[in-house]
GULO-501387 format. One record per residue (C-alpha): residue in one letter; residue number from 0; chain; x, y, z. Coordinates in steps of 0.25 Angstrom, whole numbers. Each point is the difference from the previous one (the first is absolute). Last residue first. Layout:
BEGIN
PT residuo num cadena     X     Y     Z
PT       A NUM      A     X     Y     Z
...
//
This chain:
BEGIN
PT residuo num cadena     X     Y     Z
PT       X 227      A   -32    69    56
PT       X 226      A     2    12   -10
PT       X 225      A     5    -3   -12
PT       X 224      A    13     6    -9
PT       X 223      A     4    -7   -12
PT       X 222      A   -16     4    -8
PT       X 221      A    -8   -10    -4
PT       X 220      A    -7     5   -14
PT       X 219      A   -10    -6    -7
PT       X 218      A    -2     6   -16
PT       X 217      A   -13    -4    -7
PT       X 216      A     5     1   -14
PT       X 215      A   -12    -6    -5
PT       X 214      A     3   -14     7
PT       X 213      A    10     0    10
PT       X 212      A    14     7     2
PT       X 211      A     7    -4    12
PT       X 210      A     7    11     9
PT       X 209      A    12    -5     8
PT       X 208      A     9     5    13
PT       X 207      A    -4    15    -6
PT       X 206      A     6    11     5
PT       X 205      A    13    -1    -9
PT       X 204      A   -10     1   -11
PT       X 203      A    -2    15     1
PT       X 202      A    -6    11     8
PT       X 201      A   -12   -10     3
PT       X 200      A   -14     8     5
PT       X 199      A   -10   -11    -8
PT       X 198      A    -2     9   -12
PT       X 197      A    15     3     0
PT       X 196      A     3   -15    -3
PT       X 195      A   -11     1   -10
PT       X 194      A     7    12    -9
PT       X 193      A    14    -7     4
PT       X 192      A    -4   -13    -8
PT       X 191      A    -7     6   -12
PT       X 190      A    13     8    -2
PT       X 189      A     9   -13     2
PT       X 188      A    -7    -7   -10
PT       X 187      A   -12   -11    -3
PT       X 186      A    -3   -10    -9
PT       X 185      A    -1   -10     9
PT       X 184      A    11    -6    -6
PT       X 183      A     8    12     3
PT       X 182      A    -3     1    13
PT       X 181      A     6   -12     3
PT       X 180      A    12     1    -8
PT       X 179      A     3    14     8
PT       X 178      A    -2    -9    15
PT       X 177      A     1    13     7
PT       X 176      A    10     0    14
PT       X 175      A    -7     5    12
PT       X 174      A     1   -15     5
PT       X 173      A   -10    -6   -10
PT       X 172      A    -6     9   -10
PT       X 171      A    -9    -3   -12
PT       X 170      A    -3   -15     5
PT       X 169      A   -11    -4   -13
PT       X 168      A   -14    -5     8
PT       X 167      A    -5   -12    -6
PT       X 166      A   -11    -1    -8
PT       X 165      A   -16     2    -1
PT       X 164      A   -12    -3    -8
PT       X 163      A   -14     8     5
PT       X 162      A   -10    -7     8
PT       X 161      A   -13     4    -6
PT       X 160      A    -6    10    12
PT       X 159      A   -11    -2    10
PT       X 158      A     6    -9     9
PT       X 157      A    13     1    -4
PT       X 156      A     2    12     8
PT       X 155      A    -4    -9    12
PT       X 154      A    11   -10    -2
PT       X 153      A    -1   -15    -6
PT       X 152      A    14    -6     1
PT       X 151      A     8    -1   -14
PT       X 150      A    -7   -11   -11
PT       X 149      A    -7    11    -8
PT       X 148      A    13     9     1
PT       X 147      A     7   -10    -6
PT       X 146      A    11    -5    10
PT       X 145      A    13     5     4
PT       X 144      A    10   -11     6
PT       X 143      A    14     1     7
PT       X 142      A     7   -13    -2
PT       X 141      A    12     0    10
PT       X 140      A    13    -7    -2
PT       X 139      A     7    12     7
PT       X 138      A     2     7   -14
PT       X 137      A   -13     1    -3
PT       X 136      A    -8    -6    -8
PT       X 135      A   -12     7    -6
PT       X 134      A   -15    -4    -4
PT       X 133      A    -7     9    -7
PT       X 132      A   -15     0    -5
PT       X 131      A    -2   -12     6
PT       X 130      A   -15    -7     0
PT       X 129      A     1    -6   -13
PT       X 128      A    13    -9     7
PT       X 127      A   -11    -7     7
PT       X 126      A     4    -6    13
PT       X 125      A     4    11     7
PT       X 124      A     1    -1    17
PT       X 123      A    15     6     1
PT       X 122      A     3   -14     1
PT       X 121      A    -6    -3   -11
PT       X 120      A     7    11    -9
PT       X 119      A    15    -6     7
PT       X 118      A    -5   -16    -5
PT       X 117      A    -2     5   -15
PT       X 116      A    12     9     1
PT       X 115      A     8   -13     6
PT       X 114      A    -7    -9   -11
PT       X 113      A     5    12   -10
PT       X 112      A    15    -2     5
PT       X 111      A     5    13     5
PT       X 110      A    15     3    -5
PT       X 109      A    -2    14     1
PT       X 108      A     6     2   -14
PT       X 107      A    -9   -13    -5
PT       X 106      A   -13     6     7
PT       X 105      A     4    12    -8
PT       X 104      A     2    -6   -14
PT       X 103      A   -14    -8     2
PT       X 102      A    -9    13     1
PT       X 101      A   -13    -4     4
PT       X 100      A    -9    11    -8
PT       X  99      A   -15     1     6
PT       X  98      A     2    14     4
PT       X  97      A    14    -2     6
PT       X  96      A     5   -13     6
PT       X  95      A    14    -3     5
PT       X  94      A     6    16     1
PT       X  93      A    12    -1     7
PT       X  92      A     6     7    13
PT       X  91      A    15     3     0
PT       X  90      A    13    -5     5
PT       X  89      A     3     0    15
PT       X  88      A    15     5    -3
PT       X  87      A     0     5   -14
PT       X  86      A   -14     7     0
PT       X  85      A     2     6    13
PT       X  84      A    13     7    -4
PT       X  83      A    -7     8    -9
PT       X  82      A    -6     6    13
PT       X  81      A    12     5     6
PT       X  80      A    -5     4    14
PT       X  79      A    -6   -12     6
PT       X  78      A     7   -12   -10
PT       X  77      A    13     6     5
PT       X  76      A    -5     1    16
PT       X  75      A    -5   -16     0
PT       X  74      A    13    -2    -7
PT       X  73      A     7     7    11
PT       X  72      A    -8   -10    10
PT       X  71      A     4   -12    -5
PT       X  70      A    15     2    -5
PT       X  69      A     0     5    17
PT       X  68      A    -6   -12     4
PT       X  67      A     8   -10   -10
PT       X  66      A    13     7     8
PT       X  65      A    -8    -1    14
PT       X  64      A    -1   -16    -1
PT       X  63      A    15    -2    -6
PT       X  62      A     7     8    11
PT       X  61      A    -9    -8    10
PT       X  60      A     6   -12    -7
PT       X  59      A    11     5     0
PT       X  58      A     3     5    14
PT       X  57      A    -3   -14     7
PT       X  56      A    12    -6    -4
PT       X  55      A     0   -15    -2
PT       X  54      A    -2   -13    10
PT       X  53      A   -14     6     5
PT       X  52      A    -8    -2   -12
PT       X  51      A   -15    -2     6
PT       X  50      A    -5    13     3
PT       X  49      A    11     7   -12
PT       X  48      A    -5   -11   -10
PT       X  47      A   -15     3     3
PT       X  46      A     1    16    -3
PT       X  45      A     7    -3   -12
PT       X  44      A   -11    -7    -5
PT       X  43      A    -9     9     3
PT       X  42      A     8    11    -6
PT       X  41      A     0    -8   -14
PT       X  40      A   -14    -3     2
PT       X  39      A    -2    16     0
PT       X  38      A     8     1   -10
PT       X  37      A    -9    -7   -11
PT       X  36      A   -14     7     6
PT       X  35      A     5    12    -3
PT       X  34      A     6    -3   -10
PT       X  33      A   -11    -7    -7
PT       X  32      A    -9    15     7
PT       X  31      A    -8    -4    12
PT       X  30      A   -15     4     1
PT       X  29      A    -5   -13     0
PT       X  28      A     9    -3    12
PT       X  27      A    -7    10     8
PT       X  26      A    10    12     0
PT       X  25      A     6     7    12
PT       X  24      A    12     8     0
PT       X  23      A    15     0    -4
PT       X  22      A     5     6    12
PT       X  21      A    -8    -6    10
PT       X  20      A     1   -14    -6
PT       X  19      A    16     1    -1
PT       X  18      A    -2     3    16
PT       X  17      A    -8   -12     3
PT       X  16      A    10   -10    -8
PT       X  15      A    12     7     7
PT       X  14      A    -8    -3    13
PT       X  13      A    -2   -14    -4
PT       X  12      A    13    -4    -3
PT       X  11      A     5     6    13
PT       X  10      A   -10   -10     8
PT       X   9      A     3   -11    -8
PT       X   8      A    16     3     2
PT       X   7      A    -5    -1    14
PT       X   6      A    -7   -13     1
PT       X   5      A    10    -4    -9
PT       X   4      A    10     3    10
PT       X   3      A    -7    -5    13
PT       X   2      A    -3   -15    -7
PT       X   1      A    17     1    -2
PT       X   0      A     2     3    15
//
């Protein structure tokens, strides 16, 4: 009787798990935000104490499991539509390396150690800091790398041409809203932005999922609305 019970509470735990997952969606464990990551242990371990608990109610543990899925998921939809919201929840990208300059008082605000920068930049297949241009963490733990135009991938254009410096793309708009710090460093304004919305067939921003603005003011533009 007591193996039929945990073989049932087992089962029950595991639909709840299923159906938190559908809700709060897929993500590689790379992907995950700390909290993310933080609550979705919790819930595990929730999970196991209602399979294997049976001396106590089940209703709160379950209770428990789908109260840390609903936190979850409505910070998921906070940090989707307030984009401020973003910086103090999953924290925000930092410039490491720029341009030859390693800044020290970043990798200390990151807390990255440099033998852990050092052994993040081979993995991503450099082992010559001369041959970065940009190297970012983000707030996932990721190094994202740009290297020296001389030491990127050889492409046809290149062939026949001096291969020019480049940087990484400034997010202008991101979920129709407009990143006005952003535009600003670029050196940009809202007038500019409009005139090249309108050159690629947008009313206004709230069309636009995000548009990055490269090298030269070469505006791209993915708009909210796709065909699939």
């Amino acid at each position: 009787m007591e193996i039929l019970q945990v073989i049932l509470a087992s089962v029950f735990s595991a639909a709840i798990l299923f159906l938190i997952a559908k809700v709060i969606g897929h993500k590689q464990v790379a992907q995950l935000e700390f909290f993310d990551y933080i609550t979705g242990i919790t819930i595990g371990s929730i999970a196991a104490e209602l399979a294997t608990t049976l001396d106590k109610p089940w209703w709160k543990p379950t209770i428990s499991m789908l109260i840390f899925g609903a936190i979850t998921v409505t910070l998921s939809v906070i940090t989707r539509r307030f984009a401020r919201s973003r910086k103090f929840v999953n924290g925000t990208p930092t410039i490491i390396l720029n341009d030859g300059k390693l800044y020290r008082e970043n990798m200390k605000k990151a807390k990255l150690e440099l033998s852990e920068f050092l052994l993040l930049c081979r993995q991503e297949g450099f082992f010559n800091l001369n041959d970065i241009e940009t190297a970012v963490f983000e707030y996932n733990g990721k190094l994202s790398i740009l290297p020296k135009s001389a030491k990127r991938p050889l492409n046809p254009e290149d062939m026949a041409l001096e291969p020019k410096p480049e940087h990484i793309g400034t997010e202008i708009i991101m979920d129709g809203r407009v990143m006005g710090d952003s535009l600003k460093r670029k050196g940009l304004n809202d007038e500019w932005l409009s005139k090249e919305l309108r050159k690629q067939g947008f009313k206004s921003a709230k069309e636009v999922f995000l548009a990055v603005c490269y090298d030269e003011n070469q505006l791209t533009v993915f708009p909210i609305k796709n065909e699939v």
